[in-house]
Every structure is written in C-alpha cells, then in structure tokens.
C-alpha positions as CSV (number, residue, x, y, z in Angstrom):
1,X,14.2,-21.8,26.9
2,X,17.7,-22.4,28.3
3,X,16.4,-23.1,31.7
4,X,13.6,-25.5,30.7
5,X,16.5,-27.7,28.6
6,X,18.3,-27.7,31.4
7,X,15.5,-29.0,33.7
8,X,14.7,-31.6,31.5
9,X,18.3,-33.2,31.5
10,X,18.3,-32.6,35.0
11,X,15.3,-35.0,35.3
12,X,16.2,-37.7,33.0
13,X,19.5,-37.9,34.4
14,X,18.0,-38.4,37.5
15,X,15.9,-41.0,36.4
16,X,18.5,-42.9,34.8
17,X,20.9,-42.6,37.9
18,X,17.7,-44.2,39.6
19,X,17.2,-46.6,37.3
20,X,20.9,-47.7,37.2
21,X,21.1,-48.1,41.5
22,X,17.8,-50.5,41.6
23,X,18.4,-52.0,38.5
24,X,21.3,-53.9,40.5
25,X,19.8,-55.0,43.2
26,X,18.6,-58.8,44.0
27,X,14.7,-59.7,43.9
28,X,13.6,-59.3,47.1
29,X,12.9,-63.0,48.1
30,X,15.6,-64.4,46.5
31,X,18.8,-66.0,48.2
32,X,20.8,-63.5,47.0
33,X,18.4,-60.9,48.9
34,X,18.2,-63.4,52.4
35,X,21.9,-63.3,52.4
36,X,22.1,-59.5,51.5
37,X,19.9,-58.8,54.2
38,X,21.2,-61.6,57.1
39,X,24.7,-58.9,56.7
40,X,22.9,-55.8,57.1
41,X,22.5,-54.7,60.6
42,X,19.2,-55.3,62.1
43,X,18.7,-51.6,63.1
44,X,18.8,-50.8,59.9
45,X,16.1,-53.2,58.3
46,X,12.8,-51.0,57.0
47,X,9.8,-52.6,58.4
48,X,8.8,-53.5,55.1
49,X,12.2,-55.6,54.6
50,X,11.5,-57.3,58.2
51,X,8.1,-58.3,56.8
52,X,9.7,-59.4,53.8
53,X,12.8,-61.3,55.2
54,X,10.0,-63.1,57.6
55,X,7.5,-64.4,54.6
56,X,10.8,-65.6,52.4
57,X,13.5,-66.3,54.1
58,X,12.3,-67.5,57.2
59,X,9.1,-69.7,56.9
C-alpha cells in the first residue's frame, strides 16, 4: 500500500514539475519565441523548431 502512495506522488509531482517548465514558455510563433529562438545556437534547433521558425518568423 506504501509503495503504491508513493508512486502516485511520484507521478503527479512529475506532472506538475512538467507542467510548471512549459507552462512558461512563449507560443511558438510569437515574437517572444523568434527572438528566443534567433539567441539559441543554430546547432541546437530541433527540426521541428527550424520548420517553425521558417513558417513564422521568416516568411
């Protein structure tokens, strides 16, 4: 009974601390994001935020 308890605080705990780190961050699109982005090194861009930083920020 103890153990399950403890997995379930784990989890939600986890969840929240989630929640918390991308509850913070700008839309992507937005000018806050561009800018966000234009400081990041390009090496370190996901394909996915390429894509993105080309369809908003670009065109």
């Amino acid at each position: 009974m103890f153990l399950n308890f403890k997995r379930i605080v784990i989890a939600i705990s986890g969840m929240l601390a989630i929640t918390a780190m991308t509850a913070c961050s700008p839309e992507v699109g937005s000018k806050e994001w561009c800018d966000d982005l234009k400081e990041k090194p390009k090496g370190d861009w996901s394909s996915n935020e390429a894509a993105d930083f080309a369809k908003n920020c670009v065109f």
